[in-house]
KEPAZA-8838 format. One line per field, with one value per residue (C-alpha): residue in three letters; x, z, y. Coordinates in Angstrom, 1 decimal. Layout:
residu: ALA | ... .
X: X | ... .
Z: Z | ... .
Y: Y | ... .
This chain:
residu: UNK | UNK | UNK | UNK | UNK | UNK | UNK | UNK | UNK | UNK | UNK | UNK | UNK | UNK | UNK | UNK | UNK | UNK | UNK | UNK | UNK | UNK | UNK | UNK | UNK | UNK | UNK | UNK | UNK | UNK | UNK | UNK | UNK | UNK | UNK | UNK | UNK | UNK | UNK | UNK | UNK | UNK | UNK | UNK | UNK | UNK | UNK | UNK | UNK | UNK | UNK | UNK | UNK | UNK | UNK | UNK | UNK | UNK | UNK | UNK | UNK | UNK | UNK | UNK | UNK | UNK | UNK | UNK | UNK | UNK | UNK | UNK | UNK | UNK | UNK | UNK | UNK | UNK | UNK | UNK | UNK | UNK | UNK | UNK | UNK | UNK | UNK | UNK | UNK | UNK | UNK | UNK | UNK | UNK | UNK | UNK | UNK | UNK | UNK | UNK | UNK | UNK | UNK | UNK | UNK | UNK | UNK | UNK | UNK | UNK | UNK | UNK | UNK | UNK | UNK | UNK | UNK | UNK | UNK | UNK | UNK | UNK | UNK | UNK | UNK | UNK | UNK | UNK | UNK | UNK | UNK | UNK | UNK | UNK | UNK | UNK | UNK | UNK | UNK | UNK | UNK | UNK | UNK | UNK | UNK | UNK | UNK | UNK | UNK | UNK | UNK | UNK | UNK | UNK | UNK | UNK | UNK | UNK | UNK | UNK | UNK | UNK | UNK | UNK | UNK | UNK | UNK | UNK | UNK | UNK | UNK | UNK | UNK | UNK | UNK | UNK | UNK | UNK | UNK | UNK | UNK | UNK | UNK | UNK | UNK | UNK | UNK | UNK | UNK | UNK | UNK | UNK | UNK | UNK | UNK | UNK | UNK | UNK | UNK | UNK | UNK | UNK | UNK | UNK | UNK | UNK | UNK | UNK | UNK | UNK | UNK | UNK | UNK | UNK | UNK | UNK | UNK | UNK | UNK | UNK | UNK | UNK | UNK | UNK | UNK | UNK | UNK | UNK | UNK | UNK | UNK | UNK | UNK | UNK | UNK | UNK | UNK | UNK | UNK | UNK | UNK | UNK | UNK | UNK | UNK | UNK | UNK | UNK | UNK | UNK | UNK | UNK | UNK | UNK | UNK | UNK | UNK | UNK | UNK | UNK | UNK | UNK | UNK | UNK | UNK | UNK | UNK | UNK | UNK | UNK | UNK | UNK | UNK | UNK | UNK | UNK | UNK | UNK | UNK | UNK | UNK | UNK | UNK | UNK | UNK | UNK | UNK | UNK | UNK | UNK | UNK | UNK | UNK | UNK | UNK | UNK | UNK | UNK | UNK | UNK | UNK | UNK | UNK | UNK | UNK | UNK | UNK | UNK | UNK | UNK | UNK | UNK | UNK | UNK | UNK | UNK | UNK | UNK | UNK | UNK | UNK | UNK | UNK | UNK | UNK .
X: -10.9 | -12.2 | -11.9 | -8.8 | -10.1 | -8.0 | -8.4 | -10.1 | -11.2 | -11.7 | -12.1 | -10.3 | -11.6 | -9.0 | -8.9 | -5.8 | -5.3 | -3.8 | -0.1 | 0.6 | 4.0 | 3.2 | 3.7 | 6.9 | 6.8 | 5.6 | 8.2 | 10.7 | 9.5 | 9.7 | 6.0 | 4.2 | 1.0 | -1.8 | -4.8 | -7.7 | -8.9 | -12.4 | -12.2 | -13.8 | -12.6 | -14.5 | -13.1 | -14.4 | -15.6 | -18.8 | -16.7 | -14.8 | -17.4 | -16.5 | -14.5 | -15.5 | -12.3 | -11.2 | -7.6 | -4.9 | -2.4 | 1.0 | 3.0 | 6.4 | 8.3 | 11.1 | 11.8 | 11.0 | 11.8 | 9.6 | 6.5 | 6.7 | 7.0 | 7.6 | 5.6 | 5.5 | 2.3 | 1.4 | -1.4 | -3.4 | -7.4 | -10.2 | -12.2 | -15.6 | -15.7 | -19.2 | -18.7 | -16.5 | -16.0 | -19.7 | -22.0 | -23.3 | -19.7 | -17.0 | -15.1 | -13.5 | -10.8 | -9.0 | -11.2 | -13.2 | -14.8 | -16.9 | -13.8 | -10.7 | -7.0 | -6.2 | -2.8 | -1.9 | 1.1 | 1.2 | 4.1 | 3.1 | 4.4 | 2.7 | 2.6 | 0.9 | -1.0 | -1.0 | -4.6 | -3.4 | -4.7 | -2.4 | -2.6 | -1.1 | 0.3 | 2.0 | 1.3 | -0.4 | -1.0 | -3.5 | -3.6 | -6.8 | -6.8 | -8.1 | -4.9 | -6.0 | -8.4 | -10.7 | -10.0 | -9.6 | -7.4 | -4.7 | -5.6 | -6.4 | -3.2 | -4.1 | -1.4 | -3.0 | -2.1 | -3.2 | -4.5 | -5.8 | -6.7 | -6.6 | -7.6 | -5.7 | -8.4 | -5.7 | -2.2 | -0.3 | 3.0 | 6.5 | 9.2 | 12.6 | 15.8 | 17.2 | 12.8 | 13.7 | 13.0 | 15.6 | 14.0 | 15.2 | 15.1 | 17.3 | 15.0 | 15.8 | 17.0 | 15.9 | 12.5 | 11.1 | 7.9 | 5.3 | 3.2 | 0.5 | -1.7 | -4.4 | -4.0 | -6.8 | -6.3 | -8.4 | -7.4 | -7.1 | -10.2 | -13.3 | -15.6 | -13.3 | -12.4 | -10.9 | -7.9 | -6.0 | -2.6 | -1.8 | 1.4 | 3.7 | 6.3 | 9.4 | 11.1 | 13.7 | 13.8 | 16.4 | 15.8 | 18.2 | 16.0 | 13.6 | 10.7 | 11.9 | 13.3 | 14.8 | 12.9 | 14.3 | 13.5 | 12.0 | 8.0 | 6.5 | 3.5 | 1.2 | -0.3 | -3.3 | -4.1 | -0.4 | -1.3 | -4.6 | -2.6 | -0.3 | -3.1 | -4.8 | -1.8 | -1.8 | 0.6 | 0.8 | -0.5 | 3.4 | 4.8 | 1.5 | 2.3 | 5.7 | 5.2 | 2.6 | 5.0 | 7.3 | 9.8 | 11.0 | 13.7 | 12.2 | 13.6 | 11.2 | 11.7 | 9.0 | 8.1 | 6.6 | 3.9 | 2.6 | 0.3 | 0.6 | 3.3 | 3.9 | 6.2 | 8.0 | 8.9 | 11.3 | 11.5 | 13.4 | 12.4 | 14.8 | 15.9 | 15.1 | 12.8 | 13.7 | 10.6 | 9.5 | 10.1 | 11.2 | 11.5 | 12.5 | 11.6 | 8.6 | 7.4 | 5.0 | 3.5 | 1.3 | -0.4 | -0.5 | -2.1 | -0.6 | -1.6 | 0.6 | -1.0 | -0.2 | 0.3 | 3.7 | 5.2 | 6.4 | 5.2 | 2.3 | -0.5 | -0.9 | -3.4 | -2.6 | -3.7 | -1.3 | -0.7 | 2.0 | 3.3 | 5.9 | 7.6 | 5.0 | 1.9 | -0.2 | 0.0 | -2.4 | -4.1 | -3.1 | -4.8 | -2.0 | -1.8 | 0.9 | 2.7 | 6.2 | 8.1 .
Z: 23.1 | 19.9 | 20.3 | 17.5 | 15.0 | 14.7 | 10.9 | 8.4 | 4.9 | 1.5 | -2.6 | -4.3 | -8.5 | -10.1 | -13.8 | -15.8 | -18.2 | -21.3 | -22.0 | -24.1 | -25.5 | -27.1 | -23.6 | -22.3 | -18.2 | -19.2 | -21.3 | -18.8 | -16.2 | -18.0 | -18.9 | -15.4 | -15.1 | -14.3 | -12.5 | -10.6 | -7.7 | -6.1 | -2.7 | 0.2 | 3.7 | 6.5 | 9.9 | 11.4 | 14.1 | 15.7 | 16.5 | 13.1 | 10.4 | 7.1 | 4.8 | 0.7 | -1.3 | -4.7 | -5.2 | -8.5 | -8.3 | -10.0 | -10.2 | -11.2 | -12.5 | -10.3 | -11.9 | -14.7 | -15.9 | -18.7 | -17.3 | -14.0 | -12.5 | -9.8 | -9.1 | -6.5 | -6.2 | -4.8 | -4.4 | -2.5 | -2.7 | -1.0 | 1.5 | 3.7 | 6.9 | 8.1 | 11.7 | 13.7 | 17.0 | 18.1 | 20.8 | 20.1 | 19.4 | 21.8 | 21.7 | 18.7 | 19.3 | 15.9 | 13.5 | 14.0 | 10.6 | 8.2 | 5.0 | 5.1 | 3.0 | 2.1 | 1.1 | -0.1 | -0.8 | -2.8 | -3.5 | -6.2 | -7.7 | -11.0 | -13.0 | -16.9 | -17.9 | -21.9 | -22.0 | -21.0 | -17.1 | -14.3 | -11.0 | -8.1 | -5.3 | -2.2 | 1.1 | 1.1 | 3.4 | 3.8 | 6.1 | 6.7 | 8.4 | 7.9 | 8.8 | 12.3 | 11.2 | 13.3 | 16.4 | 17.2 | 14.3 | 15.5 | 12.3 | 11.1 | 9.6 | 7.9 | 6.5 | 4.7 | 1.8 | -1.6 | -3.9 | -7.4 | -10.8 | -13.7 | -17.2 | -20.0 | -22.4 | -24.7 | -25.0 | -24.3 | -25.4 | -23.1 | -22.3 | -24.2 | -23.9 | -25.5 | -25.5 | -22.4 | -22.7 | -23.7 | -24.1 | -27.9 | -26.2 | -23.1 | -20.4 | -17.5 | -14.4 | -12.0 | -10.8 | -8.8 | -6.2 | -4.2 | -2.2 | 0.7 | 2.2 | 4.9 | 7.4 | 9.7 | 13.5 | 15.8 | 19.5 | 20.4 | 22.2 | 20.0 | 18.9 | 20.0 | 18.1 | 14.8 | 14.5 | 11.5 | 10.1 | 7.9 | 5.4 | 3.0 | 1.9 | -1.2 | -2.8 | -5.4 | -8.3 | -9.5 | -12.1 | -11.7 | -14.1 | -16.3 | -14.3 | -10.7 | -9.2 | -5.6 | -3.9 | -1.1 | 0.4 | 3.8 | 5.2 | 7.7 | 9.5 | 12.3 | 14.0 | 16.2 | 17.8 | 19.7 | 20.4 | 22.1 | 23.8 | 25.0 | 26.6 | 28.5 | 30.1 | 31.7 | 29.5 | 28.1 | 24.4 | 23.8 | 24.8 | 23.2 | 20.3 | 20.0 | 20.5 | 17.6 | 15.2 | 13.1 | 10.8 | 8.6 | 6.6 | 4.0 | 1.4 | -0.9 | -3.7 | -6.5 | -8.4 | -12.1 | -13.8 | -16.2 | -14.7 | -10.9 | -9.0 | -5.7 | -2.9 | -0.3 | 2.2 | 5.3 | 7.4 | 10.5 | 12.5 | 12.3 | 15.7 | 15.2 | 18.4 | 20.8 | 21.4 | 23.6 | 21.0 | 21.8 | 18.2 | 15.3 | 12.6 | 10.5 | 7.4 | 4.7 | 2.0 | -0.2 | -4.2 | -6.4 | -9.9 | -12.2 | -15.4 | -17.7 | -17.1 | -20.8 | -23.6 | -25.0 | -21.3 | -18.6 | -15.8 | -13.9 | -11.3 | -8.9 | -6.5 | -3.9 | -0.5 | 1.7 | 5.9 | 7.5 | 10.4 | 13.8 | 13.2 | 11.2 | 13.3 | 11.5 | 12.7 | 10.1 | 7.0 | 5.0 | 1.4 | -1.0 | -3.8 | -5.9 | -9.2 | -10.4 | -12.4 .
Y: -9.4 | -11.4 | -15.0 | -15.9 | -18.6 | -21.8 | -21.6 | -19.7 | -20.2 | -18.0 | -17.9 | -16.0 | -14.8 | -13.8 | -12.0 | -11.8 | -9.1 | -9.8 | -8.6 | -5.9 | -5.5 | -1.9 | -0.8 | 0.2 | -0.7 | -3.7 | -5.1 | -2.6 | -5.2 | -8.6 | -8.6 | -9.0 | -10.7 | -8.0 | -9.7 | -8.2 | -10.2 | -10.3 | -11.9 | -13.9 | -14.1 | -16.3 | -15.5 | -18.3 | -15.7 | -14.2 | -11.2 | -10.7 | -12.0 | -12.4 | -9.7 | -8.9 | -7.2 | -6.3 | -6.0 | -5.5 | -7.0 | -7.3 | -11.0 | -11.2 | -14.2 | -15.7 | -18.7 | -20.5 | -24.7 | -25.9 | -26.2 | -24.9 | -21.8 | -19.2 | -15.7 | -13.5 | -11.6 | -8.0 | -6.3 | -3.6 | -2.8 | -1.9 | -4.3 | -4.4 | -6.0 | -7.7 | -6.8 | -4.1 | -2.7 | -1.2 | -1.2 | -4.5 | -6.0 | -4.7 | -8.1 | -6.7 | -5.1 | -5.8 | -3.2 | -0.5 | 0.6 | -1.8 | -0.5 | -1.0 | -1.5 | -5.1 | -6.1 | -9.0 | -11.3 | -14.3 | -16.9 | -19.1 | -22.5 | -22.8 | -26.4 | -25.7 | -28.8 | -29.6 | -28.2 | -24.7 | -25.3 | -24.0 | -25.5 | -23.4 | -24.2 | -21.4 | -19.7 | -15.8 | -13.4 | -11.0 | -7.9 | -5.7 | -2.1 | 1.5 | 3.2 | 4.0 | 6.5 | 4.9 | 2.9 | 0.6 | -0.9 | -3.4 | -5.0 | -8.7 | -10.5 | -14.5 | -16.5 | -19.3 | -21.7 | -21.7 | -24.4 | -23.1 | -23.5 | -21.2 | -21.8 | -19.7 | -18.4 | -17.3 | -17.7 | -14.4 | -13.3 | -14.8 | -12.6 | -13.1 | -12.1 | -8.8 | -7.9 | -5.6 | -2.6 | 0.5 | 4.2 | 5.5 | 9.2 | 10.6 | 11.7 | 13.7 | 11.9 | 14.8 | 16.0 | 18.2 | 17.6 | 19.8 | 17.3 | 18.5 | 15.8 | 15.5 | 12.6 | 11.4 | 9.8 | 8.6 | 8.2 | 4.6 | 4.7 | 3.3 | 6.2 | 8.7 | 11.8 | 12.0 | 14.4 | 15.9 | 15.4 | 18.5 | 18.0 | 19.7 | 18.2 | 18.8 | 16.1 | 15.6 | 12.5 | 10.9 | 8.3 | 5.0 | 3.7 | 4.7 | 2.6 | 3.2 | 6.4 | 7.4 | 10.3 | 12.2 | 15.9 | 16.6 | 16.9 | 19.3 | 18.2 | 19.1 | 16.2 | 17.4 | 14.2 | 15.1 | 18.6 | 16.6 | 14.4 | 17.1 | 19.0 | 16.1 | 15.8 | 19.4 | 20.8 | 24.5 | 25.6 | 26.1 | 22.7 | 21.2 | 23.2 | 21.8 | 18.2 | 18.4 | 19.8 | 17.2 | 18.2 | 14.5 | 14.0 | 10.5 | 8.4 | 6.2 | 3.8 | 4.8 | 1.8 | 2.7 | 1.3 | 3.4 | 6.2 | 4.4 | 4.4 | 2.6 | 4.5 | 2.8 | 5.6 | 5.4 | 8.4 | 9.7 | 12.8 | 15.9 | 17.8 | 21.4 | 21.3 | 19.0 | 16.5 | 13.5 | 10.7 | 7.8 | 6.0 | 8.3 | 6.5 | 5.8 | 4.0 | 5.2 | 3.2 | 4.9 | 3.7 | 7.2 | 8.2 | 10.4 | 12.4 | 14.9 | 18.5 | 19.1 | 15.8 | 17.7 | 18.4 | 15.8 | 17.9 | 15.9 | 15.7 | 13.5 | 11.8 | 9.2 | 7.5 | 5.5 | 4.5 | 6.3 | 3.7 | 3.1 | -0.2 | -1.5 | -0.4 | 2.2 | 5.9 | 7.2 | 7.1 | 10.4 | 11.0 | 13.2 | 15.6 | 16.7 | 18.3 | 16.8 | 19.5 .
């Protein structure tokens, strides 16, 4: 058991893009603040070392007065750990791989000086985990406070009222999706095997807006690292068989920003075989990619990675594919 630091300390660089009003999500969405952060994490720990990230980010305006200002920032990236669970360093028990996710979550108060500086002032949080694809990974959650200082290089274009966005063309409210994706578990023992999570899933869209859509259909899996389970316990190949096979019925909340979309997915498991499970839900967030297979057609591709979770405690880290007719 890693010894839990009474404080810890970082730096965070942070880039912000410049606004674009030529582009629809971002005047659909009030005209966001795009940054990209590189980040430094000091654990304050022999055990946990010290963490490297980048991370986008999107920040949203939830109040403005004159001068000041209120954002809420959130992001997701990729980050390396110094130190992990190994030979020479079984006190940690939090993380087991040198990479890892980091998400982040930022409420800001913003003051702008007359010489175009904004101080900043809020708590964040950080969280850093692999998606137990490798154990262990209970994960490292920091709440800290934030004192910064940005310097505006250029003054970019403010939000107005009656700027929002409204498309000039109907578009169609309802889609169509084929997803498959591979997810990776590892056992909850450190340097244990790595098992594989199999997917296919369908999904219907329908479009409440034209920058956020509700997706609902159903996902069969087959979760090995059950069947595993199953068999150390002295079970036959058919009840193994059936404890490893999942059928889900999910909802999700598909944010839009221009070729990315982020999915908030909440699922519940469906009772065509009866299994030993004890809590039958699950969460899913996932960040996705998409390209139009042909410039004239609105049929598209997609790429994504995301943690499928119990209550909030990651299950496993799945990497997806797609089309959306």
């Amino acid at each position: 058991m890693f010894t839990q630091p009474t404080s810890t300390q970082g730096v965070n660089l942070e880039y912000v893009a410049k606004k674009d009003t030529s582009v629809s999500w971002q005047r659909f969405w009030r005209l966001p603040d795009i940054s990209h952060h590189l980040h430094f994490h000091h654990f304050n720990s022999n055990q946990l070392g010290v963490a490297i990230a980048y991370y986008p980010s999107v920040n949203f305006t939830l109040w403005q007065k004159e001068k000041f200002k209120v954002y809420c920032q959130m992001g997701n990236g990729l980050s390396y750990l110094s130190k992990k669970n190994g030979a020479l360093n079984r006190e940690n028990n939090a993380i087991g791989s040198h990479w890892n996710s980091i998400l982040a979550l930022r409420f800001e108060l913003r003051y702008r000086t007359n010489n175009n500086l904004d101080i900043s002032l809020g708590p964040q949080f950080f969280h850093y985990s692999n998606g137990a694809a490798k154990a262990p990974n209970a994960g490292i959650n920091t709440a800290s406070l934030l004192l910064g200082f940005k310097y505006l290089l250029e003054e970019g274009p403010q939000h107005t009222k009656g700027t929002k966005y409204k498309s000039l063309q109907a578009f169609d409210k309802w889609k169509f999706e084929i997803n498959v994706g591979l997810g990776f578990r590892q056992i909850n023992i450190p340097e244990g095997l790595t098992f594989k999570v199999p997917q296919i899933s369908l999904y219907s869209h329908y479009y409440l807006f034209e920058y956020f859509r509700l997706v609902g259909g159903f996902t069969y899996q087959y979760n090995y690292a059950d069947f595993y389970f199953q068999k150390t316990q002295f079970e036959s190949n058919e009840v193994a068989s059936r404890e490893a096979r999942d059928f889900l019925g999910k909802i999700s909340g598909d944010f839009l920003f221009g070729n990315v979309f982020a999915r908030f997915q909440f699922g519940f498991y469906l009772p065509f075989e009866e299994k030993l499970q004890k809590d039958p839900f699950s969460t899913m967030f996932s960040i996705n990619y998409g390209r139009k297979i042909i410039q004239q057609s609105n049929k598209r591709l997609f790429f994504g990675i995301g943690v499928r979770s119990h209550k909030f405690v990651a299950q496993y880290l799945s990497i997806n594919t797609g089309i959306i007719l």
